[in-house]
N, C-alpha and C positions, 0 to 999 in steps of 0.2 A: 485538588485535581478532579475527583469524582464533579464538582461541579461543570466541570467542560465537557463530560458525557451528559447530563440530565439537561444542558442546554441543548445539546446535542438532539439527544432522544425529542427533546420536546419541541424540534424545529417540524417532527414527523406524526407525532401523535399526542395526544394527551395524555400526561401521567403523573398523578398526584405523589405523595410524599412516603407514602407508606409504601405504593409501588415499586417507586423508584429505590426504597431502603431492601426491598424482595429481589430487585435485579439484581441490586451489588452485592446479595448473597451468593453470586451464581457466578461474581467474577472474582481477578484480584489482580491488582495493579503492584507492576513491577518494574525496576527503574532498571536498564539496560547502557554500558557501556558502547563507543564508537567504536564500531570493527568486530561490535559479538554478535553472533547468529543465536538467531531462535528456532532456526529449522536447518537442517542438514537435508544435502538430496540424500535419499535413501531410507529417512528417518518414516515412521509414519507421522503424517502431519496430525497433531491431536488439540491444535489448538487455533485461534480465530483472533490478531491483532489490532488494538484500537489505539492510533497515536493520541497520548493529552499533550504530550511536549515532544518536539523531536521529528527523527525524520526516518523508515525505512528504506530499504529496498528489497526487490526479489528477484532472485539474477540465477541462471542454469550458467554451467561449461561447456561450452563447445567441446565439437571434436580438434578442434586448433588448441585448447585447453585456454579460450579466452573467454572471461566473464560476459557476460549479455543480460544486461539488467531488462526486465522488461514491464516491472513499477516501481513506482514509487507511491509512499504513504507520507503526507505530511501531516499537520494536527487535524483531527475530527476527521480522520483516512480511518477504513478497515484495508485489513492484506490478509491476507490468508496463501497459496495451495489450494483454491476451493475444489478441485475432485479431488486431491488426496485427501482434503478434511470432510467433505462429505461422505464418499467410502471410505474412510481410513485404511489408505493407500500409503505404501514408501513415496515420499515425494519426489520429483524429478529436478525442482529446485532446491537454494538457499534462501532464507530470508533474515537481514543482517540489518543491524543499526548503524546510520549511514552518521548519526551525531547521536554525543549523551544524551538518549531518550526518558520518556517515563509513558509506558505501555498497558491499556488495560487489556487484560488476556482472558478470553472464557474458553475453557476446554468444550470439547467437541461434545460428550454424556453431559455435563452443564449447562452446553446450550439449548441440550433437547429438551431435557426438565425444566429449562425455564421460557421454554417457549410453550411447552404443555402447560404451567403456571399462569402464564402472563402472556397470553395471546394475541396481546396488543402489539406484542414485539415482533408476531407475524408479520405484520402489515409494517413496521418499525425492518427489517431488514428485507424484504420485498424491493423496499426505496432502493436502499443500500446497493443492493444487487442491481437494481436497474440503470443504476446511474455509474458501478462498476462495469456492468454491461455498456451501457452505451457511451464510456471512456474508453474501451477497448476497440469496439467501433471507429470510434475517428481515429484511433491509433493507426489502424489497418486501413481506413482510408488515407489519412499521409502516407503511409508506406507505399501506398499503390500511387498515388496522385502528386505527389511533388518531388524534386528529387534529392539528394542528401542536406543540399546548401537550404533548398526553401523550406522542406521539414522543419532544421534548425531556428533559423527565420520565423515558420510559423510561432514555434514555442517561445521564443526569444519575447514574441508579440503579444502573443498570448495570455503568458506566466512570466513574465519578466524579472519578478520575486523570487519563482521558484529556482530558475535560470541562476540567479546571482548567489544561492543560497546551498546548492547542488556543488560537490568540484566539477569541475570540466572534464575530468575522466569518465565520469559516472555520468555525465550528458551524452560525452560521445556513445559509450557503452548501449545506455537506454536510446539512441537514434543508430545506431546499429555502424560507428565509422569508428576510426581511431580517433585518439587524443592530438595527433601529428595534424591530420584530417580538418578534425575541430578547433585547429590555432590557427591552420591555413585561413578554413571561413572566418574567423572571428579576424584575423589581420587584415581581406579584403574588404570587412568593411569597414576597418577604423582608417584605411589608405581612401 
């Protein structure tokens, strides 16, 4: 498994073998059941998730007490809380294994030391962030630019795989409608 991270890492930077044996000092991979959380709201977030297999999500409650997933992490995804795990903050999310995963996990004091260490990984999670960032981005532009059905549509188009691979609760959840909602649109277009 550690070898789908060093593919990983090495899509962004160069990093030879002994490097690569200095990171995985700083992390450790753990295999999570479907339906177990690795973060509670409330918890201090103290750690930074990397899928090798498997699928997350990260989801708050409403004041309706109704989940609102608002990512997902499939293989070679980070997830994080990032203000709660940058300030190690109580979090205001969950983050739960949406299928049997296998997770590499670097605590928050871990990741400072091995970014002090191996400064390469500066520049190695920089990427990360930006392409988190600018996933987030177009999130916020469908939400503002199309309306619940073409959203849908869009991701349908998009991510097709990811679409088929997700339940449909957890679609509607993360596009912000019911599951009722999301059988209607899925039945107008198979009509």
């Amino acid at each position: 498994m550690s070898d789908i991270f060093k593919s990983h890492l090495k899509k962004f930077i160069e990093i030879d073998e002994n490097e690569f044996q200095e990171v995985m000092g700083f992390v450790e991979i753990i295999k999570v059941k479907k339906k177990q959380n690795l973060l509670l709201e409330g918890q201090i977030c103290k750690s930074h998730f990397f899928v090798l297999k498997g699928c997350l999500r990260k989801f708050f409650i409403n004041e309706k007490g109704t989940e609102q997933t608002t990512e997902f992490a499939i293989e070679t995804w980070w997830l994080t809380d990032h203000l709660a795990f940058e300030k190690q903050l109580p979090s205001e999310f969950y983050i739960q294994a949406v299928e049997n995963s296998e997770v590499l996990v670097v605590h928050q004091p871990n990741q400072d030391k091995l970014l002090e260490q191996c400064p390469k990984l500066e520049r190695y999670f920089r990427f990360v962030y930006q392409r988190a960032f600018a996933a987030s981005q177009m999130r916020i532009k469908y939400l503002y630019s199309f309306s619940k059905e073409e959203f849908y549509h869009q991701l349908v188009q998009k991510y097709p795989a990811f679409v088929q691979r997700i339940p449909q609760y957890l679609i509607a959840s993360f596009l912000g409608f019911t599951p009722e909602y999301l059988s209607e649109i899925r039945a107008k277009k198979l009509s």
